[in-house]
N, C-alpha and C positions, 0 to 999 in steps of 0.2 A: 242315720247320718249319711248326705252325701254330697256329691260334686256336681255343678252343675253343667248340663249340656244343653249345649246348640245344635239344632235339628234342623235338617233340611225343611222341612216343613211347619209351621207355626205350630201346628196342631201336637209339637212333639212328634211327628211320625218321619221316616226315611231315618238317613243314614243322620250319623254323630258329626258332624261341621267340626268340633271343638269343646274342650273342656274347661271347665274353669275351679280350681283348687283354691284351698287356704295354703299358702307355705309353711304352715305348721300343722307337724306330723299330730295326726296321719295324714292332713289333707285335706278329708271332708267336714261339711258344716252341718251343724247342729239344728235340724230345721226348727225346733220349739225355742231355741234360741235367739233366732236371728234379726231382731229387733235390736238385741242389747249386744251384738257380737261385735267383736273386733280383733284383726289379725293383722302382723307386721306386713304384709302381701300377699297377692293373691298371683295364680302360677294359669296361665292361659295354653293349652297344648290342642295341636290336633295331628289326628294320624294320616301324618298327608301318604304314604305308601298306599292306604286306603280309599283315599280320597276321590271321586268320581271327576270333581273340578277341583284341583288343588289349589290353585291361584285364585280362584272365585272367596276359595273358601279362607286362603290365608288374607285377602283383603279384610272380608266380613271377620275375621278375628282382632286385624288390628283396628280396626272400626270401633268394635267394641269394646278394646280395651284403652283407645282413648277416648270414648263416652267414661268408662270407669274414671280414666284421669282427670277427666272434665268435673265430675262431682263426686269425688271423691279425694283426688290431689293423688299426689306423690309421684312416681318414676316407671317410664316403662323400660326394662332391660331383656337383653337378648338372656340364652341360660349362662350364658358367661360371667353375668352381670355385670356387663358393660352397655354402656347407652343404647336406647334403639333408636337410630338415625334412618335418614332416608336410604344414604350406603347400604346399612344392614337390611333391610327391607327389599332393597334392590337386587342383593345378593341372594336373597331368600328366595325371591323371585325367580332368579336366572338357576338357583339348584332346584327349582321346580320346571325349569325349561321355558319361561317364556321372562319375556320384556314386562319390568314393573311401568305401568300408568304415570304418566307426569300428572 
């Protein structure tokens, strides 16, 4: 079983960009299952303390998980679980030290 990541490099190689979870413990996914799976959401995290381009890398997270929302449906929320707006994104941006992208 497990979680999946985003790599700097296609090839799976460099550093971890970002993860991607089930919300239901423990988390990871069943890879012999994953045809027939389904879970209430899915948890996108990355370790920006770590992060060589933090702000590159939180764009390409939310990128991705509104591809997710695009064919899949339902809601992206901050871990508060309150809506993710442009504000919040904005503000994500600026506790990583730079200006969010119009």
């Amino acid at each position: 079983q497990h979680v999946f990541q985003r790599h700097a490099r296609a090839n799976a190689e460099g550093g971890v960009l970002f993860s991607v979870a089930s919300v239901q413990k423990p988390g990871t996914f069943d890879m012999d299952r994953m045809g027939g799976y389904s879970c209430p959401g899915l948890v996108l995290f990355m370790p920006a303390g770590q992060a060589e381009h933090p702000a590159k890398d939180l764009q390409s997270m939310v990128m991705t998980a509104k591809q997710l929302l695009d064919d899949m449906g339902g809601q992206m929320q901050t871990e508060q679980g309150e809506p993710f707006t442009a504000d919040v994104y904005e503000s994500y941006m600026a506790e990583l030290g730079v200006a969010a992208a119009a």
